[in-house]
C-alpha positions as CSV (number, residue, x, y, z in Angstrom):
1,X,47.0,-32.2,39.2
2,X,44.2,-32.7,36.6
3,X,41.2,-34.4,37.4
4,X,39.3,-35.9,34.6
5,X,35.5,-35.7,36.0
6,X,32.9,-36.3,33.2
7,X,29.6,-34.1,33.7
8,X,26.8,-36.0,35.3
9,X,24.1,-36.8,32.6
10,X,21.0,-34.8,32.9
11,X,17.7,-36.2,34.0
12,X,16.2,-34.6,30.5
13,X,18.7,-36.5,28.2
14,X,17.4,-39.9,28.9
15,X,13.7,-38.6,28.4
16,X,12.5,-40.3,25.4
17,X,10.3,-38.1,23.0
18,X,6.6,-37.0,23.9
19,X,5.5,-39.4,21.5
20,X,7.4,-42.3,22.7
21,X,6.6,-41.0,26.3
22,X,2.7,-41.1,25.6
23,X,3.1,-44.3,24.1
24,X,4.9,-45.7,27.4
25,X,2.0,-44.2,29.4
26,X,-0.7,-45.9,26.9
27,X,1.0,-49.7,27.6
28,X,1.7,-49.6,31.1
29,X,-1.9,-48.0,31.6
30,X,-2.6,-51.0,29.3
31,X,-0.5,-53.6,31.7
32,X,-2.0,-52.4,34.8
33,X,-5.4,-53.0,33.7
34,X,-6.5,-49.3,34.1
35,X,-7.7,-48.9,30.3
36,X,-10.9,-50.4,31.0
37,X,-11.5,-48.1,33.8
38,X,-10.9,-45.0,32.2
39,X,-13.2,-46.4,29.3
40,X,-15.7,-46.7,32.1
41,X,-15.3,-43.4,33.5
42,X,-15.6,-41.9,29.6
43,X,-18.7,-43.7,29.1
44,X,-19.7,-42.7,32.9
45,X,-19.4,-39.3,32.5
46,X,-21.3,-38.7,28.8
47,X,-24.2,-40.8,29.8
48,X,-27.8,-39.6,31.2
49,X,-28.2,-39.1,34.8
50,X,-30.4,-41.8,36.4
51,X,-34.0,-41.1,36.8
52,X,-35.8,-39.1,40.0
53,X,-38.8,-40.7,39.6
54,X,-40.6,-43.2,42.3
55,X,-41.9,-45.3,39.8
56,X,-39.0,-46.2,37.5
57,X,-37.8,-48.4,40.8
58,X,-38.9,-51.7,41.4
59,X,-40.6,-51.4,44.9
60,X,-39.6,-54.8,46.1
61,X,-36.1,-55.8,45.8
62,X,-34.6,-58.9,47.3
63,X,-31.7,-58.5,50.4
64,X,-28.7,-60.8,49.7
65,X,-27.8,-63.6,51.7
66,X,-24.9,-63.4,53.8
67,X,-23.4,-66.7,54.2
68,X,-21.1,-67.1,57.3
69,X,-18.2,-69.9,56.9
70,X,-17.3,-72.4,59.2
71,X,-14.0,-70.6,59.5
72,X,-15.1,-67.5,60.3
73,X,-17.8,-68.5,63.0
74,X,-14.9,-70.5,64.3
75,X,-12.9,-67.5,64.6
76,X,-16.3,-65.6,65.7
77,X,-16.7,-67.8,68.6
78,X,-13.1,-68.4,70.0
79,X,-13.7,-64.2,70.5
80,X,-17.0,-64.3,72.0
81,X,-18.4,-62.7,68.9
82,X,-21.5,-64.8,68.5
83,X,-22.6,-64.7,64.6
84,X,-26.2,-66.0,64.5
């Protein structure tokens, strides 16, 4: 009795060229947003370190407001978490 079995394909045979492969990589990078974070990172990582010295700060800066919702102090209270 002869069995006709066909090889399974390889994994490498339906690799597309390293070209094609890099261009893949390029788009979906592109899709997924993460070309402007590399950009950043590029740009981050060429550009002057910030300075050390006391006076190149502002020596007042304002604190931001942190609003509480009604839904959250609603939630906040029905735990006995008081936000004030």
């Amino acid at each position: 009795m002869t069995t006709s079995r066909r090889p399974a394909p390889l994994f490498s045979d339906e690799l597309g060229t390293p070209a094609e492969m890099a261009a893949d990589g390029r788009e979906a990078s592109r899709n997924l947003g993460l070309q402007g974070r590399l950009e950043r990172a590029a740009q981050a990582a060429v550009a002057p370190a910030p300075s050390l010295h006391y006076d190149d700060y502002p020596a007042e800066v304002g604190k931001r407001e942190i609003r509480v919702s009604d839904a959250a102090a609603r939630i906040a209270n029905a735990l006995h978490l008081h936000l004030d």
